[in-house]
N, C-alpha and C positions, 0 to 999 in steps of 0.2 A: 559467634552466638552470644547473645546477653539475656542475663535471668530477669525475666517478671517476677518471676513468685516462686518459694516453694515451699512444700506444707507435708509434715510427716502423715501417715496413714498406712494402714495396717502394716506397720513396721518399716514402709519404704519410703519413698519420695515421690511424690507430685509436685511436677514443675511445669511452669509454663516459661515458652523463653521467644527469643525474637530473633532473624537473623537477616542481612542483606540478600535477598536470592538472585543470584546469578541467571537464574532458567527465568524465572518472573518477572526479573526485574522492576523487584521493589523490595520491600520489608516485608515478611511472612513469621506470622506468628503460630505458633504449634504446641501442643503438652505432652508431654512425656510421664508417666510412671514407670517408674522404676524400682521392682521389686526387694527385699529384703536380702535374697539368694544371690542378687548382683554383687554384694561384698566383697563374696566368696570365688564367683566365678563368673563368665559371662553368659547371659542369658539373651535366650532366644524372641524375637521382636514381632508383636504383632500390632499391624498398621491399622486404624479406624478410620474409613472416610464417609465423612455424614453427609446430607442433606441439604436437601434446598433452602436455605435461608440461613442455615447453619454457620456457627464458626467452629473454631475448636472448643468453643465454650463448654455446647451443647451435651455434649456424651462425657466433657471429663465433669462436668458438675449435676449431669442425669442419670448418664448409663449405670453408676452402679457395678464396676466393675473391676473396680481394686482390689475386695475381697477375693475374689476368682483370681484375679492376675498375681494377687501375693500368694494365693495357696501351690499355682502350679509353677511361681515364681518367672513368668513371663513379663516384658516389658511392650509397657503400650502407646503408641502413638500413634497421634492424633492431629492431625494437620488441616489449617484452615480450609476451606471448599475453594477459593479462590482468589488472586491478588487482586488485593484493594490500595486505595490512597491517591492522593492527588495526582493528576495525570494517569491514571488506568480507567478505559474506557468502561461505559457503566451507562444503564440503562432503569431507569424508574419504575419496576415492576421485580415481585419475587423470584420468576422462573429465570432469570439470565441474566449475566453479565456477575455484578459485587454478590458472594453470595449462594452463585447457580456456576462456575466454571464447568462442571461437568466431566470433569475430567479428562479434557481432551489437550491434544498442542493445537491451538486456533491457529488457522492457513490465512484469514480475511482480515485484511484492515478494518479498523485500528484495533482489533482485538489480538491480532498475531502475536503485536509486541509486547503481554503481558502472560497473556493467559496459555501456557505453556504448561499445565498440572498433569498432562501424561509423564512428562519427562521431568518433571520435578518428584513428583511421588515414586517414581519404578528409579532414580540417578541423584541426582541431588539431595532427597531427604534423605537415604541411606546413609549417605557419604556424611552427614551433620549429624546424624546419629551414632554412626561407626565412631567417630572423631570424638567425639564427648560422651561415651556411653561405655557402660560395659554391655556390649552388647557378640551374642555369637552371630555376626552375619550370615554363615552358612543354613539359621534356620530365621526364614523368615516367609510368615503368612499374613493375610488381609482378609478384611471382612469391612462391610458400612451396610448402611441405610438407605432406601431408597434412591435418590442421585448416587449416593453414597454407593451402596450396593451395586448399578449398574457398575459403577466406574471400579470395585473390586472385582467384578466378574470379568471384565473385557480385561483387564489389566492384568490377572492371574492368568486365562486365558491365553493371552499376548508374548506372557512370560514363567511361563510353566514350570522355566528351573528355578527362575528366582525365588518362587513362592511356593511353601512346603503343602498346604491349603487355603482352602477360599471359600466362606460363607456371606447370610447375606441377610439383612432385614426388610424384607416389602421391598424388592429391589423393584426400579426401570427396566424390565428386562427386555422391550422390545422400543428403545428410545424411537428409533425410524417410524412407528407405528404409530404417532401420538401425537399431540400436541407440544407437550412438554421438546419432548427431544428433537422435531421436526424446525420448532422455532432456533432451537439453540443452534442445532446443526447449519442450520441457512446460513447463519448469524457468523458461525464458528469456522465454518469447513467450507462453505459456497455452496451454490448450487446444483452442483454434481453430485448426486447421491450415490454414484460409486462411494463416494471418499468416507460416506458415513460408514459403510462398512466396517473400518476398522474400532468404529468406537459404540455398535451393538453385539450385543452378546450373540442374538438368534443369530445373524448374519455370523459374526466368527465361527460358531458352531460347524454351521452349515459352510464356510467357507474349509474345515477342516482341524479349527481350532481347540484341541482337547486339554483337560486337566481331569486327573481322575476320578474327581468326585467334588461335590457340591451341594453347602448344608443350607434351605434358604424356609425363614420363618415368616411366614405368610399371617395378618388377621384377617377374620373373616368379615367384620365390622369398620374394613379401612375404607374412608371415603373415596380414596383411589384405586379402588381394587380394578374396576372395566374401566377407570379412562385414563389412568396412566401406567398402571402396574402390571399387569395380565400374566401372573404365571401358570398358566394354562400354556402359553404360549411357551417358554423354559422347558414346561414337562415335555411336550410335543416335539421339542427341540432336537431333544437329548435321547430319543427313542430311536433303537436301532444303531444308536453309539456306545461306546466304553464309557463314555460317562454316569457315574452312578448317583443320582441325583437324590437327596431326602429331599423333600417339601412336605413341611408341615403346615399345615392351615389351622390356624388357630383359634379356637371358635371366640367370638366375641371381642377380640383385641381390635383396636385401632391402630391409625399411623403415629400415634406417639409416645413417646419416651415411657410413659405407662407401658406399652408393648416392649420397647426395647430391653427394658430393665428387666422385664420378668422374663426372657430367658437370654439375659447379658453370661450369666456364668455358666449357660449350658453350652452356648457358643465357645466359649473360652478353654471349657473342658474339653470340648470336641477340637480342638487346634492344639490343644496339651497336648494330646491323643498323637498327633500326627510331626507335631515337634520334634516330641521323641526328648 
């Protein structure tokens, strides 16, 4: 691992660093905060995965979330959406490829050989955080945005011990259903829509897929609320399961970082909560 940057705030560190990924097979860059309580002992990790177009940039210099992560003394990471750089396959539009990974391990050439972000975000970022961090592994939760959000839902979902909780901003929650995630999957997984299965939510649900609960904050004013986002469809989901779902619908918010920031530290407190 090698440091980019790092810059004190509310008493901790914000670094951004870079490292060879073995799962990606490239260079992957990511940020970390690390709280002030990490001196003292090791603290518990919660993972952010944003969105489509997104890098890690986006939420460590938006979100607004270091106050909140240093008061319940949580450490946060934040990992690129997808491998880039010369030679990783990549397509001239926002929704896929540099960018849009999506969170899946891609089955279809030439995209296999890169894009690997299921098993790099739940295997490998651990492990590069365990190693340079004070971090307590035994407590670790995820939460994102949109792309972001799908891919913390199906992924907590997928791996229920790993992650203590799982929330969500204007998630993807029914990728198979849409354009967005219809394209990517083709592209990702092939033509067999069995195989998408394992990377929508609705489908996990319904294939048996539980986590015990699930915080996800919806605007009312998002341009993608009917043609990519639908949690109507989540609620619908989750009825007649153990899963105890908040969805808050937020009047007036949009899909961006304006929405995400103003309730960054109420997500933050709600995973404090469950930390422990």
């Amino acid at each position: 691992m090698e440091t980019v940057s790092t810059n004190t705030s509310h008493g901790g560190v914000q670094g951004v660093y870079t490292h060879q990924s073995s799962t990606c097979n490239c260079e992957m860059k990511f940020s970390v905060f690390v709280p002030p309580q990490a001196e003292a002992a090791p603290c518990p990790v919660l993972y952010y995965l944003s969105g489509l177009t997104c890098t890690h940039a986006n939420v460590t210099e938006k979100g607004e979330f270091r106050a909140a992560a240093a008061e319940h003394g949580i450490i946060i990471v934040c990992p690129d959406t997808s491998p880039r750089g010369e030679g990783v396959a990549d397509e001239d539009v926002y929704f896929f490829g540099s960018g849009a990974g999506f969170y899946v391990d891609a089955t279809q050439g030439p995209f296999a050989a890169n894009y690997q972000m299921a098993s790099y975000i739940t295997k490998e970022l651990p492990e590069i955080v365990s190693a340079n961090f004070n971090a307590d592994m035994s407590r670790q939760s995820i939460f994102g945005h949109s792309m972001g959000g799908h891919g913390a839902l199906t992924i907590a979902l997928k791996n229920p011990d790993q992650y203590k909780s799982v929330s969500a901003f204007a998630p993807i929650c029914n990728p198979s259903q849409v354009e967005w995630g219809q394209n990517a999957f083709t592209k990702y997984l092939g033509e067999d829509q069995s195989t998408w299965r394992a990377y929508d939510t609705i489908s996990l649900i319904a294939d048996g897929k539980r986590v015990p609960e699930m915080l996800v904050d919806q605007g009312t004013a998002d341009e993608f609320l009917e043609s990519g986002l639908r949690p109507e469809t989540l609620q619908k989901a989750v009825e007649g399961t153990e899963i105890a779902l908040t969805l808050n619908m937020r009047e007036g918010y949009d899909h961006s970082y304006y929405f995400i920031s103003s309730f960054m530290a109420e997500h933050i407190g709600w995973h404090a909560a469950r930390l422990g």
